[in-house]
C-alpha positions in Angstrom: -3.4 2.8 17.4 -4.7 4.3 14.1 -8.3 5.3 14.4 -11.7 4.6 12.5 -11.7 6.0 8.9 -15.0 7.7 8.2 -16.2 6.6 5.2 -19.4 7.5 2.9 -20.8 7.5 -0.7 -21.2 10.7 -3.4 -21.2 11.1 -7.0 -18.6 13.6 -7.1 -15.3 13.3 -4.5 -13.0 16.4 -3.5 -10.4 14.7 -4.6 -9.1 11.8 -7.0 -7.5 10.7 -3.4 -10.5 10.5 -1.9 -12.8 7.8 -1.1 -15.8 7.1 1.3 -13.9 4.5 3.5 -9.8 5.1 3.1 -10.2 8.7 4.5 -8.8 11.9 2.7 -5.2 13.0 0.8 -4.7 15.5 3.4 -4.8 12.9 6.7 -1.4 13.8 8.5 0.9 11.6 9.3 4.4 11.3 11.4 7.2 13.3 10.3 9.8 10.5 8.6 11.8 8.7 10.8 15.3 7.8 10.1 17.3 5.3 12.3 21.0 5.7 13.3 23.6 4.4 10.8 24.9 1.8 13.4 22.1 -0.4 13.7 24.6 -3.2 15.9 26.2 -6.4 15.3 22.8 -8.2 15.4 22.5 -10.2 12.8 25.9 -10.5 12.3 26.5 -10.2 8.5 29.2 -10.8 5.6 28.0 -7.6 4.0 28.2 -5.0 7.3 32.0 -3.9 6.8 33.4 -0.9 7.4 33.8 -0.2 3.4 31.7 2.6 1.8 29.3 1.3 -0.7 30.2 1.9 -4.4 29.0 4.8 -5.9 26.7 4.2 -8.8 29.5 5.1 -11.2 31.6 2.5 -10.1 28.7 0.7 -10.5 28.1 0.7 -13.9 31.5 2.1 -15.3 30.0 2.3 -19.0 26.6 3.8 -18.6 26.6 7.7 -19.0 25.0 10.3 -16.5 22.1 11.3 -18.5 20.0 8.3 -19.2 17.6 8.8 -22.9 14.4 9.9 -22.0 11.2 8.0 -22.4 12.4 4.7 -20.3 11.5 3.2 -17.4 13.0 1.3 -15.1 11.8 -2.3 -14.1 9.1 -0.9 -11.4 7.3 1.3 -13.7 9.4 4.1 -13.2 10.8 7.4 -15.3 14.6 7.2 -15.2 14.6 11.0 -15.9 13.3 13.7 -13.0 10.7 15.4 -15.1 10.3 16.6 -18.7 9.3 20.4 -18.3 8.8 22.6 -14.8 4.8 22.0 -13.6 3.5 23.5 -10.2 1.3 20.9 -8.6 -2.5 21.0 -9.6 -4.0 21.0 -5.8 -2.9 23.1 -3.2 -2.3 20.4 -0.4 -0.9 21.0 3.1 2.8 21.3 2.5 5.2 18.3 2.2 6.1 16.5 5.5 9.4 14.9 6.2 9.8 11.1 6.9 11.8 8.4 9.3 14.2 7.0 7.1 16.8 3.9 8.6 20.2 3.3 7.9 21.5 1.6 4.8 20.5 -2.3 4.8 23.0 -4.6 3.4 20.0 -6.2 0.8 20.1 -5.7 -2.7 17.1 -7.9 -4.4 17.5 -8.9 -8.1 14.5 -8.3 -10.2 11.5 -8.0 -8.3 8.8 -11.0 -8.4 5.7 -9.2 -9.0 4.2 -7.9 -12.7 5.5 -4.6 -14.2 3.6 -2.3 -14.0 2.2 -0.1 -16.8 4.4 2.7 -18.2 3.5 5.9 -16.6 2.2 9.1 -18.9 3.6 11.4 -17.2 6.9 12.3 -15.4 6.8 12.8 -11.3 7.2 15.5 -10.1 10.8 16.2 -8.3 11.3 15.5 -5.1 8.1 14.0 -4.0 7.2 10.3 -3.6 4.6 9.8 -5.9 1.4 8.5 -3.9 -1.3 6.0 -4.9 -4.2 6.2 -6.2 -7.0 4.3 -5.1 -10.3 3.6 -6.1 -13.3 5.9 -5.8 -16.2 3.9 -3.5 -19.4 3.8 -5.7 -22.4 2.8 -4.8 -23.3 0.5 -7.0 -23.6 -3.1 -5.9 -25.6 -3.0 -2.9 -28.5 -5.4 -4.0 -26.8 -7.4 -6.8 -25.2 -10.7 -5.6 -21.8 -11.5 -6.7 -21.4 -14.0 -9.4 -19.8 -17.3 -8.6 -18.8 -18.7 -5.3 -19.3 -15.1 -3.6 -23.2 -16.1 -2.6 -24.0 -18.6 0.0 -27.6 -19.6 -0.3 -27.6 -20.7 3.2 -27.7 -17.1 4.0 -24.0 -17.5 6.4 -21.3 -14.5 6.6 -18.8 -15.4 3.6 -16.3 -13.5 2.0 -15.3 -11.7 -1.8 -13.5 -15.0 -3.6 -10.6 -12.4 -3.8 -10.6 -11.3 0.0 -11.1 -14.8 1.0 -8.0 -16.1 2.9 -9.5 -19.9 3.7 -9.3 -20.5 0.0 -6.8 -17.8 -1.7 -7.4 -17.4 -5.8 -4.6 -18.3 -7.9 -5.8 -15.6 -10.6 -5.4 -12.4 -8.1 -2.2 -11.2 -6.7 -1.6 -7.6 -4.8 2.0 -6.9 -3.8 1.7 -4.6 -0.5 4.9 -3.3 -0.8 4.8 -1.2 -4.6 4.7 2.9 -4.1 1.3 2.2 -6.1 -1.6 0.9 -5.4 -1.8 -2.2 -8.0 -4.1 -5.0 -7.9 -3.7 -7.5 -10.6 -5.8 -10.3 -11.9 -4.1 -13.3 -14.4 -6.1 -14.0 -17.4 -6.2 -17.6 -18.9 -3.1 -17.9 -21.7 -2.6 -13.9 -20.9 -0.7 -11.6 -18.8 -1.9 -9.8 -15.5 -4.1 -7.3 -15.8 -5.2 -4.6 -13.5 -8.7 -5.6 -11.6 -11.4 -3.8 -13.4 -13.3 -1.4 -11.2 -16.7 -2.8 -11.7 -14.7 -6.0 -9.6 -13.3 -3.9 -7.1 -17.0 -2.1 -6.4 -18.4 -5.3 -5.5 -19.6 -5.7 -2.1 -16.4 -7.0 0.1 -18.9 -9.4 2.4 -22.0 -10.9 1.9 -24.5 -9.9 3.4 -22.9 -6.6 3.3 -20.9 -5.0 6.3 -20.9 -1.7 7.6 -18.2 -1.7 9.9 -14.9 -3.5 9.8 -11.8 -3.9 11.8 -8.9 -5.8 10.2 -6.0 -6.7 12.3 -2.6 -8.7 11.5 -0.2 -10.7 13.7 2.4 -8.6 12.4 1.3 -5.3 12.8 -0.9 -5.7 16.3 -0.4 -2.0 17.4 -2.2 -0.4 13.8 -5.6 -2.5 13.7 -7.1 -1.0 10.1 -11.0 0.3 10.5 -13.6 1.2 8.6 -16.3 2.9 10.6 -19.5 5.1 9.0 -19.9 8.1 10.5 -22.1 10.4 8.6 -21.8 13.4 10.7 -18.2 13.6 10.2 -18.1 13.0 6.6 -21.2 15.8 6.4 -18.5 18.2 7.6 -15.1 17.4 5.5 -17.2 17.4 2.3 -20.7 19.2 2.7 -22.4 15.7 1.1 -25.5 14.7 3.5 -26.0 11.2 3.0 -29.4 8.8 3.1 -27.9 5.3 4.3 -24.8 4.0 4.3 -23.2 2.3 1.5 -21.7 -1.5 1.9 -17.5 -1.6 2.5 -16.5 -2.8 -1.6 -13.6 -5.0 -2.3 -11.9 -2.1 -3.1 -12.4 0.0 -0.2 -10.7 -3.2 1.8 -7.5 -3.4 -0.5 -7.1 0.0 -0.6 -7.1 0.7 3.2 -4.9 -1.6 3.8 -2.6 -0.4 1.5 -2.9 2.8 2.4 -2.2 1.9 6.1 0.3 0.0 5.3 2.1 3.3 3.7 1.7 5.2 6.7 4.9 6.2 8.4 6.3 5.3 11.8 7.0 7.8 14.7 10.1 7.6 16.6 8.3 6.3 19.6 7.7 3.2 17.1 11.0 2.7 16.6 12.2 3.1 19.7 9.6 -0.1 20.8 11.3 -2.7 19.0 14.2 -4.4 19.8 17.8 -4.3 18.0 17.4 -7.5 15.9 14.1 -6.8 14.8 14.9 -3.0 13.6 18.0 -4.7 11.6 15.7 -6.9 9.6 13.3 -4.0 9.3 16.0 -1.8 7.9 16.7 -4.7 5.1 13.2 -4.9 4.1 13.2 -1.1 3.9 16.3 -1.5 1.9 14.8 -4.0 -0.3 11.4 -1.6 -0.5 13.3 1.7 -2.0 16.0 -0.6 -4.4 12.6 -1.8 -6.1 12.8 1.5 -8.0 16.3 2.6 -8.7 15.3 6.1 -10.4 12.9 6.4 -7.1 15.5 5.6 -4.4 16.9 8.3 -2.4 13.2 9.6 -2.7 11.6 6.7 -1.1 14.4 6.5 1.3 14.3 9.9 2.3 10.4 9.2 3.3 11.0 6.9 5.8 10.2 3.7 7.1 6.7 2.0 6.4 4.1 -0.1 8.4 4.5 -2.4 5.2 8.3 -2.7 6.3 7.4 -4.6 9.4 6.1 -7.4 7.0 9.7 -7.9 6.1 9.4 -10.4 3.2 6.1 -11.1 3.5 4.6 -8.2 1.3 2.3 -10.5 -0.8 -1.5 -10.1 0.0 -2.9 -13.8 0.6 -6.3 -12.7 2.2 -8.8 -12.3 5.3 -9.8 -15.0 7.6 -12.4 -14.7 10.2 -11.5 -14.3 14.0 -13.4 -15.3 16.8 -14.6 -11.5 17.5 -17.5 -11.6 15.0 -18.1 -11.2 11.1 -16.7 -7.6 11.7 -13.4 -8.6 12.9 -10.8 -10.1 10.3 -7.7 -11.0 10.3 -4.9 -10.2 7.2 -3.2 -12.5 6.0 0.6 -12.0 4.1 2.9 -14.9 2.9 6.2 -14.6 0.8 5.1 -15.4 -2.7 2.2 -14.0 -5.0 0.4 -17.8 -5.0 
């Protein structure tokens, strides 16, 4: 079971990673883990033969090896490795390997959520590219959200966008992208990422201090956010008067960061032999999202967000019968 996340409020972060609630860049996590190649006859499938795949010349006979630079691919990707030679800009704890599967018969056509915006800058090789999430301000502790977001009975209720019961057409966050993307529709306009003066909004109201989110899918990685001021004294020297209220976006981006976590072996080896198979094709489906990303994504293994198989859409929270500090995620299959 994953535990608490110390979280905690400071005008200046260590890192751009780095947030008061979604822990720090540098958090270890399991070395990759790759299943066997022979995942069994269970589904049975049209597509499992004993034929090699095609090769991605015989693919696409008429496109040359060296694709022009400056495009992207449809998830927001560079098609080329990198433009010039750049040695990373922190000096992080060297790069861990993954769990990877086997390759999943599943090839998805173009993928349902928004592209994303053209990135300035090349990747560098060989590394999956993380996400960045938002930094946890502290703004937002006495100001009442606008709109449905304020009860005047004074009763526990929920962000409009974190609020499962009644899930908001206009806001969509697809769980499974590399980044970490949340996007809001505008009226006769296209998606939009949510501004950050949304995402620093309190998540609750009143405001919470502690949270534990759980999901029916993912029962043995409950996601918490704890405060713990002592700890967070010591990983970044910052001495802090009260605690700050969990935002919106410390919520979205814990789970997706959780959600992007690796599995151990030991995982694996937990589940039976028709659930890894349809594990494996959402993995499949996961890395083929990015076509210039693929055998980098593959090579860093399978994902808590895998277990969702197609359900990589976030719909919302609901409340459980545990208390206002117990919620429950809920995922469905389509953006609304």
């Amino acid at each position: 079971m994953t535990g608490p996340h110390v979280y905690g409020a400071n005008s200046t972060y260590p890192t751009p990673h780095q947030t008061p609630y979604t822990g720090y860049y540098n958090t270890p996590q399991h070395s990759p883990f790759i299943p066997p190649a022979d995942l069994g006859n269970h589904p049975p499938s049209p597509y499992r033969g004993s034929s090699p795949l095609p090769t991605t010349a015989e693919l696409t006979p008429n496109t040359g090896p060296v694709p022009f630079p400056g495009t992207y691919d449809g998830g927001g990707y560079p098609t080329y490795p990198y433009t010039r030679p750049r040695a990373p800009s922190y000096h992080g704890p060297p790069y861990t390997s993954p769990f990877v599967p086997p390759v999943a018969p599943l090839a998805p056509n173009t993928p349902p959520w928004p592209r994303q915006q053209r990135l300035s800058n090349p990747m560098y090789p060989g590394v999956v590219p993380g996400a960045v999430y938002p930094v946890s301000p502290w703004s937002g502790v006495t100001t009442p959200l606008p709109g449905t977001f304020v009860d005047p009975s004074g009763s526990f209720s929920l962000h409009p966008f974190l609020d499962g019961e009644t899930p908001r057409l206009d806001f969509m966050l697809n769980l499974a992208l590399q980044t970490f993307a949340p996007m809001q529709s505008i009226p006769n306009g296209p998606h939009v990422p949510v501004p950050p003066d949304i995402l620093s909004q309190p998540a609750t109201h009143p405001p919470v201090y502690r949270l534990k989110i759980v999901c029916d899918q993912l029962l043995d990685w409950p996601i918490t956010l704890e405060y713990d001021p002592e700890q967070y004294r010591q990983q970044t020297g910052a001495m802090l008067s009260y605690p700050p209220p969990i935002t919106m976006g410390d919520v979205l981006s814990q789970v997706h960061k959780t959600l992007h976590g690796r599995i151990s072996h030991h995982d694996w080896a937990k589940i039976d032999e028709r659930k890894r198979y349809k594990i494996t094709q959402a993995y499949t489906a996961r890395c083929m999202t990015a076509p210039s990303m693929e055998h980098l994504m593959r090579s860093d293994g399978v994902k808590k967000v895998d277990y969702l198989l197609d359900k990589v859409w976030f719909r919302g929270l609901v409340r459980t019968n545990d208390g206002p500090e117990v919620l429950k995620l809920i995922v469905s299959r389509r953006a609304n």
